[in-house]
C-alpha positions in Angstrom: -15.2 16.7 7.9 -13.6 19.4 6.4 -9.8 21.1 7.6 -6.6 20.0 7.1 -5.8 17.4 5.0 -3.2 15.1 6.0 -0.6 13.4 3.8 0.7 11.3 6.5 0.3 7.7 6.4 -3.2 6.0 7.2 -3.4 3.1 8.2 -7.4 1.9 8.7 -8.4 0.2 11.5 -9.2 -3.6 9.6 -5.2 -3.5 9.1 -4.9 -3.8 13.2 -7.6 -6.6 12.5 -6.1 -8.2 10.3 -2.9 -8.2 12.0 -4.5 -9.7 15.5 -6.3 -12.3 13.7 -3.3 -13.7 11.9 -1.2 -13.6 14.6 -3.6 -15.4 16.5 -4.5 -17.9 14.6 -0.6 -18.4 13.4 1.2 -18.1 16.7 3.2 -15.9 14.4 4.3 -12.0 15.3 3.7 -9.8 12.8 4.3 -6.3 12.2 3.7 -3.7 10.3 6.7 -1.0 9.4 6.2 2.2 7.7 8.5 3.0 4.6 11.1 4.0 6.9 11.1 1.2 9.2 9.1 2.7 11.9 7.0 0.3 13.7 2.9 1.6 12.7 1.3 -1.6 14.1 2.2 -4.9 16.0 -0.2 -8.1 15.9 -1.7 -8.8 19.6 -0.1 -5.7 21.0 2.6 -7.4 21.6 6.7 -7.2 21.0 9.6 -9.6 20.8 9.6 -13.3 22.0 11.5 -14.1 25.1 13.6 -16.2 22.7 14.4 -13.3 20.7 15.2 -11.0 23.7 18.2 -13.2 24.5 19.3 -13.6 20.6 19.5 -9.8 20.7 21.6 -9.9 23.6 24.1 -12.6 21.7 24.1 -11.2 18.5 23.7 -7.2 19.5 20.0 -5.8 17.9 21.9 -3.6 15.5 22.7 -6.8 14.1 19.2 -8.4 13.7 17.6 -4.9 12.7 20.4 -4.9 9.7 19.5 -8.6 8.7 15.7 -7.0 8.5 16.6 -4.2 6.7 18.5 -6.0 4.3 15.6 -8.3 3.4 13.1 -5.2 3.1 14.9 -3.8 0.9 15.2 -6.9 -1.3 11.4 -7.5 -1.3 10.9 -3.6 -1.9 13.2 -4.1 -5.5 12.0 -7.6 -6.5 7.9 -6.8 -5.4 8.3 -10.4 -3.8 7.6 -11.9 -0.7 11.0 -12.6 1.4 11.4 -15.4 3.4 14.6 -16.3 5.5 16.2 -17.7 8.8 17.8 -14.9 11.1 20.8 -15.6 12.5 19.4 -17.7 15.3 17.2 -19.9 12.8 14.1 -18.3 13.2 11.7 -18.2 10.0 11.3 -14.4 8.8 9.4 -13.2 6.0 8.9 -9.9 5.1 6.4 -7.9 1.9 6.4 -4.5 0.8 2.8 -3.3 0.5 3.2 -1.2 -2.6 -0.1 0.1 -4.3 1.0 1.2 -8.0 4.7 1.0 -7.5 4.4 3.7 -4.3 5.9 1.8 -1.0 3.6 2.5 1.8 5.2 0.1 4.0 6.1 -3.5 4.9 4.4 -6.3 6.5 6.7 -8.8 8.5 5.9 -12.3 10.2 8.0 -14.7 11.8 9.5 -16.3 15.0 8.8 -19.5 13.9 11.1 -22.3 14.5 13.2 -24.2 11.9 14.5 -27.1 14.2 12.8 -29.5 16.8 15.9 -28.5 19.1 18.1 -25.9 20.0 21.4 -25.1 17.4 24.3 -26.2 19.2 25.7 -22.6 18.4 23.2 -20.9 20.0 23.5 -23.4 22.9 27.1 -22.2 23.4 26.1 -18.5 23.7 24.6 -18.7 26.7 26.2 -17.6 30.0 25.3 -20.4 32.2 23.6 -23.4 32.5 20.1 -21.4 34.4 20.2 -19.4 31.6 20.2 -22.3 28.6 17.8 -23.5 30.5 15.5 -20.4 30.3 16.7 -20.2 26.7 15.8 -23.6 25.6 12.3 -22.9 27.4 11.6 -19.9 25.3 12.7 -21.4 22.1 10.2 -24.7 23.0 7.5 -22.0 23.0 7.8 -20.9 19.3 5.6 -22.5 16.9 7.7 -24.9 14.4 7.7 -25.0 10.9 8.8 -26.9 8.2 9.8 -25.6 5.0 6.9 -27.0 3.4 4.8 -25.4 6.2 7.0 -21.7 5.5 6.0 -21.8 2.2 2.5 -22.1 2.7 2.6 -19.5 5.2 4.1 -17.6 3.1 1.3 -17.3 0.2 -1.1 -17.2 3.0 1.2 -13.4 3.4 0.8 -12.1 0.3 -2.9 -12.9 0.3 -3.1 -11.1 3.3 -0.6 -8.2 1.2 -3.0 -7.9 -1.4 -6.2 -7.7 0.1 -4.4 -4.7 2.3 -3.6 -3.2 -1.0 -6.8 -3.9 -3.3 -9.0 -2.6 -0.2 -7.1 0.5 0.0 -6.5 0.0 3.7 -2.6 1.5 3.8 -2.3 5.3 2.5 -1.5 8.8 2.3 -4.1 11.1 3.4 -3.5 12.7 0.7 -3.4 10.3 -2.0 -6.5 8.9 -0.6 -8.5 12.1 -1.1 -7.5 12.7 -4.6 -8.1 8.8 -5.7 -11.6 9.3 -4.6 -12.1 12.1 -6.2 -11.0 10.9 -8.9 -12.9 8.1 -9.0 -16.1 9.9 -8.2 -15.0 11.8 -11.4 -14.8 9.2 -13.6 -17.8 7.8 -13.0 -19.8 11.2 -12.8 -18.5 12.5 -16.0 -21.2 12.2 -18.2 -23.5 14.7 -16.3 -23.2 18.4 -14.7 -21.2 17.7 -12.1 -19.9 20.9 -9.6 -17.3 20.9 -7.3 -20.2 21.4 -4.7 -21.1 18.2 -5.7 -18.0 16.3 -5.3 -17.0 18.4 -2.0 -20.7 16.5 -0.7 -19.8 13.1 -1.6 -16.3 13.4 -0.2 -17.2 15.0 2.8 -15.1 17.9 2.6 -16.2 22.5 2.5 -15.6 23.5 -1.2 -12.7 25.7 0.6 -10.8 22.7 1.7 -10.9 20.4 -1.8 -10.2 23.6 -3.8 -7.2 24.3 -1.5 -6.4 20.6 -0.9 -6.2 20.1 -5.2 -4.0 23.7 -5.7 -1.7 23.0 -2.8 -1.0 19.3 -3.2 -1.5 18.9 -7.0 -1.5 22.2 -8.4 -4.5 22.3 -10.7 -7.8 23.6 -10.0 -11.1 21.4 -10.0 -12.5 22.8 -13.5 -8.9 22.0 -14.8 -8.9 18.6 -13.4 -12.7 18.1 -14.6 -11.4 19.3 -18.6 -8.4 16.9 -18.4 -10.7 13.8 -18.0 -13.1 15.0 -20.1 -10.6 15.6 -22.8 -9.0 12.1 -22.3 -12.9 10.1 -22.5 -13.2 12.3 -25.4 -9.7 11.0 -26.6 -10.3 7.3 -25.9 -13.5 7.8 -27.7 -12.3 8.6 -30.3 -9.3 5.9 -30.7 -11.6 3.3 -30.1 -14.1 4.2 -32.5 -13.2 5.8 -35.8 -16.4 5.6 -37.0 -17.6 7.7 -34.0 -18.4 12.0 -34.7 -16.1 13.9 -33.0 -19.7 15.6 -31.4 -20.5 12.1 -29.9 -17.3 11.6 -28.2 -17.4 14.9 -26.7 -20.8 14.0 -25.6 -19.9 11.0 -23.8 -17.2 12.8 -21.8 -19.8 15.2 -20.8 -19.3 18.2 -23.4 -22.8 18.9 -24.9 -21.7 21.6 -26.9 -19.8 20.5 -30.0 -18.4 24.3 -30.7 -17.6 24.5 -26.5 -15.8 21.2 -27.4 -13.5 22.4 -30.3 -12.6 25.5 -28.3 -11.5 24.1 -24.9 -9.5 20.8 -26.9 -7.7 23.9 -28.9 -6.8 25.9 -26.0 -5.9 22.7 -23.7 -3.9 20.5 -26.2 -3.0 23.1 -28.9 -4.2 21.4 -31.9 -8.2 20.8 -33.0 -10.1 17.3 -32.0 -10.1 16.7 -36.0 -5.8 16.8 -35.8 -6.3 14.6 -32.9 -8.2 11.7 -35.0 -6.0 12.2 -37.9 -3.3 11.3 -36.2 -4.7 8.4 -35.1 -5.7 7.2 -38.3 
C-alpha cells in the first residue's frame, strides 16, 4: 500500500454506518460536516425535509446555515453537545468530534418537532391556503419530541460522538499514519526493532514512511525511535529512584549502558546521572 500519503480527511466506512442506522432507527437526519462546514456524509442518502425546503424559502437558507454555524461554533469552544430550536421550531443538535482537542468535524441531528401543531407564525408565511396545506402535511411527517425525549436523544449523540472518536473512525491521513506508528513504537520498544519492520506492519515501502516522517513531521525514524526510547528511559527513572540508570535504559531498549550515556548526552545535553538528580 505504499505511495502518497494523504493528509485529507478520512472518514471510515462504519461512520456512513453509523450514520444510516441512527437515522433510521431515529427518524432523525443527521449529517456529518467537515471542519469547514462541508457536508462529508448524510444519514440514508438523503437531504432536507420537505418541511425544511419551505422554511428555507420563508426564512432565506443564508439564514438557517448562519443559525448552524453559530451553534457549531459554540459546541466547538464549550466541547458540549448543542441542542436548539431553529427558527421554525425544529429540534437541532449539533457535536464537534474532536480527538485530542483537534476538530475533525461535526455531527448534526435534528428535524424533530417541538409542537403537536403548526406555529401560528409559520402558518402566516405561507402563500396560500394549497400551500399551508402542503406545509402542515410536511410538518405532520416529522417525528415529535418532547424536551424530555431531546434530551435523551441528545446523550444517545454524544455516545454515538465518542465511540466515532475512541474508534479512530474520523481523521487525517496523515495523523492516522503517524499515530500507528507510534503506537506500534511504543509497544515494540523493548526489542530491535527496524524501520523495515514497522514499514511491514503498517503497510507501507521503507521509501514512503521515511519520506512520509521527514516531510510531514521533520524527523527521521532513528530520531523518532531515540526520542521514545529516551522518554521510557526518563519515566523509568522518575518512577523508580531506586532503579540503575543501566536498567532503565534497558527497558526502553538500550542494551548498552555506555551507548546509553552517549546518545542521552548528545540528544538532551546533559548525562542520565544530571537527569535523576534533578529529579531527586
Amino acid at each position: 500500500m505504499a505511495g502518497n500519503i494523504s493528509l485529507e480527511l478520512i472518514l471510515h466506512n462504519e461512520v456512513q454506518q453509523l450514520l444510516d442506522n441512527f437515522a433510521s432507527v431515529m427518524r432523525a437526519h443527521v449529517v456529518f460536516f467537515g471542519p469547514d462546514g462541508e457536508v462529508l456524509r448524510q444519514g440514508r442518502s438523503e437531504g432536507n425535509c420537505r418541511f425544511c425546503q419551505y422554511m428555507q424559502k420563508y426564512f432565506t437558507l443564508g439564514r438557517c446555515e448562519r443559525l448552524d454555524k453559530e451553534k457549531q461554533r459554540l459546541a466547538r469552544t464549550t466541547g458540549k453537545c448543542q441542542s436548539y430550536l431553529c427558527h421554525a421550531g425544529l429540534w437541532e443538535a449539533v457535536m464537534a468530534v474532536m480527538p485530542e482537542g483537534e476538530l475533525l468535524g461535526y455531527v448534526m441531528f435534528g428535524q424533530f418537532r417541538s409542537t403537536e401543531k403548526l406555529p401560528e407564525n409559520i402558518r402566516k408565511l405561507a402563500p396560500s391556503k394549497k400551500e399551508l396545506a402542503a406545509v402542515e402535511k410536511a410538518f405532520r411527517d416529522l417525528p415529535y419530541l418532547s424536551p424530555d425525549g431531546m434530551e435523551n436523544l441528545t446523550g444517545l449523540m454524544k455516545m454515538l460522538v465518542g465511540y466515532i472518536v475512541r474508534s479512530e473512525l474520523v481523521t487525517r491521513g496523515g495523523d492516522y499514519l503517524f499515530r500507528a506508528l507510534n503506537r506500534y513504537l511504543e509497544e515494540n520498544l523493548s526489542r530491535d526493532v527496524t524501520i523495515a519492520d514497522a514499514a511491514r506492519h503498517l503497510g507501507r515501502s521503507v521509501s514512503t514512511l521515511s519520506h512520509f516522517l521527514q516531510k510531514n513531521n521533520e524527523t527521521s525514524f532513528k530520531k523518532l525511535l531515540i526520542e521514545k526510547r529516551l522518554r521510557r528511559a526518563e519515566k523509568r527513572l522518575s518512577e523508580h529512584p531506586e532503579m540503575s540508570i543501566a536498567e532503565a535504559a534497558d527497558g526502553a531498549g538500550i542494551h548498552d549502558p555506555y551507548y546509553f550515556s552517549r546518545i542521552y548526552r548528545k540528544y538532551r545535553g546533559m548525562t542520565p546521572g544530571d537527569f535523576r538528580r534533578k529529579r531527586l
